[in-house]
C-alpha positions as CSV (number, residue, x, y, z in Angstrom):
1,X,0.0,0.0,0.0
2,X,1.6,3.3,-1.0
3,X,1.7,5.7,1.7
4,X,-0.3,9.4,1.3
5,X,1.2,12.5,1.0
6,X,-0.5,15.5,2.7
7,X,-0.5,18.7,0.1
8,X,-0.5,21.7,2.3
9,X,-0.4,25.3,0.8
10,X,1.5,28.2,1.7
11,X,-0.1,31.3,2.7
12,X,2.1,33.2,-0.6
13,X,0.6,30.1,-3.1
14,X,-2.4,30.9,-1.9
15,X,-2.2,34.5,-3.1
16,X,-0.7,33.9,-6.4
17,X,-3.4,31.6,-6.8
18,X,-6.1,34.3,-5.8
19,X,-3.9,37.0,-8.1
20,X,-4.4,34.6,-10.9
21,X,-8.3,33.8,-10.7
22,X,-9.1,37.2,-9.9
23,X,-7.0,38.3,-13.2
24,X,-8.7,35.8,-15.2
25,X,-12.3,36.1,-14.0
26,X,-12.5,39.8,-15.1
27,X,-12.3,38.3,-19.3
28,X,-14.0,35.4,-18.1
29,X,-15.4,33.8,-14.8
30,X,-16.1,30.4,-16.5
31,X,-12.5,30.3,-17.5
32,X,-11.6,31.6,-14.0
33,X,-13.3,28.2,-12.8
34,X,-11.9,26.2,-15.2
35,X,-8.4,27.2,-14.6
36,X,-8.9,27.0,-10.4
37,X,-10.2,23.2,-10.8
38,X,-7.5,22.5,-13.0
39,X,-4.7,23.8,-10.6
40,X,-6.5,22.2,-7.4
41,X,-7.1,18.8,-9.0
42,X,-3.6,18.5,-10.3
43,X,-1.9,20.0,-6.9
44,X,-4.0,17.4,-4.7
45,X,-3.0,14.5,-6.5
46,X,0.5,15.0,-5.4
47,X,-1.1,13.3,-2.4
48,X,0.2,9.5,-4.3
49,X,2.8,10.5,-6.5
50,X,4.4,13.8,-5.5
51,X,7.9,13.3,-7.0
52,X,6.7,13.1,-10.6
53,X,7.7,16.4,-10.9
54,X,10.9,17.6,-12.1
55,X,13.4,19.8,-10.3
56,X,13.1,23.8,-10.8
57,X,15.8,23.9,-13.6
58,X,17.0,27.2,-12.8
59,X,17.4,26.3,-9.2
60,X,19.3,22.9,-9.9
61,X,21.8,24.9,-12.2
62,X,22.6,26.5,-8.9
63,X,22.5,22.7,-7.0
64,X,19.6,23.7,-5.0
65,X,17.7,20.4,-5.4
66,X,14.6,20.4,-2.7
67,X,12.4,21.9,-5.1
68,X,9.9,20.5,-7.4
69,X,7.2,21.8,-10.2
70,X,4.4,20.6,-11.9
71,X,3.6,22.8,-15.0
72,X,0.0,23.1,-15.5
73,X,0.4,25.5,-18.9
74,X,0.7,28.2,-18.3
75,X,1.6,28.4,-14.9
76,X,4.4,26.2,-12.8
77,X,3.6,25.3,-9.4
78,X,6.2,25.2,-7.4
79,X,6.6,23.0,-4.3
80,X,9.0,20.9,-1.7
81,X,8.6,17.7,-0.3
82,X,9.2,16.6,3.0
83,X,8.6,13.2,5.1
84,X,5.2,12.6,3.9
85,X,4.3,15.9,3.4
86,X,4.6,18.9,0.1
87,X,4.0,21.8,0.8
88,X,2.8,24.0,-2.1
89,X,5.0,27.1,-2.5
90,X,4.2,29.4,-5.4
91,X,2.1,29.5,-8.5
92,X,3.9,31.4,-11.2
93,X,2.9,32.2,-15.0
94,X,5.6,30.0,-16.9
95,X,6.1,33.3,-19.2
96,X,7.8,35.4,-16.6
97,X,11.8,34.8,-15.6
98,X,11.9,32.9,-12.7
99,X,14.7,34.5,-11.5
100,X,12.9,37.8,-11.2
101,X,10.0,36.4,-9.7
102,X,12.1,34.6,-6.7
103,X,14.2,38.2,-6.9
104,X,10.9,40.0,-6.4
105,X,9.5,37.9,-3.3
106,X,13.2,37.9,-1.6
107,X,13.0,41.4,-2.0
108,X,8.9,41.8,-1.3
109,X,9.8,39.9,2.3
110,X,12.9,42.2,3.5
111,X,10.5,45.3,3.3
């Protein structure tokens, strides 16, 4: 029997995934549903499997390896596992540089 994960969510994923649907839903509040279903259905089934997906790239050119994503186009969900528990980090569009979004919330949490 394969042991459960518990998916928990940062208080910061939360937001980006409130900044996202609330972006979306002013074009369109179906696809504002569509897209939040989408994210929640594929970030809770890291409950079974949750290292299916691959290191941040960016972050293992540096050797910084706890990190994982799932991309869900167009957004990549960022998260870490630990024991038998990932916790769900960030939501970011896949079009922005990565680099300046982990710049921007260093930066947003000295302040």
């Amino acid at each position: 029997m394969t042991k459960k994960y518990t998916v928990y969510w940062a208080e910061v994923a939360e937001e980006d995934l409130k900044a996202i649907i609330g972006y979306i839903y002013t074009d369109s509040p179906s696809a504002a549903k569509d897209s939040l279903k989408k994210i929640k259905r594929k970030t809770s089934s890291l409950n079974s499997l949750p290292q299916r997906g691959r290191i941040v790239p960016e972050l293992k050119r540096h050797g910084i390896l706890q990190y994982r994503e799932l991309i869900i186009p167009p957004w990549r969900v960022i998260y870490r596992i630990s024991e038998f528990q990932v916790y769900v980090l960030s939501v970011i569009d896949s079009r922005r540089n990565i680099e300046d979004v982990l710049l921007d919330l260093l930066t947003r949490k000295e302040s």
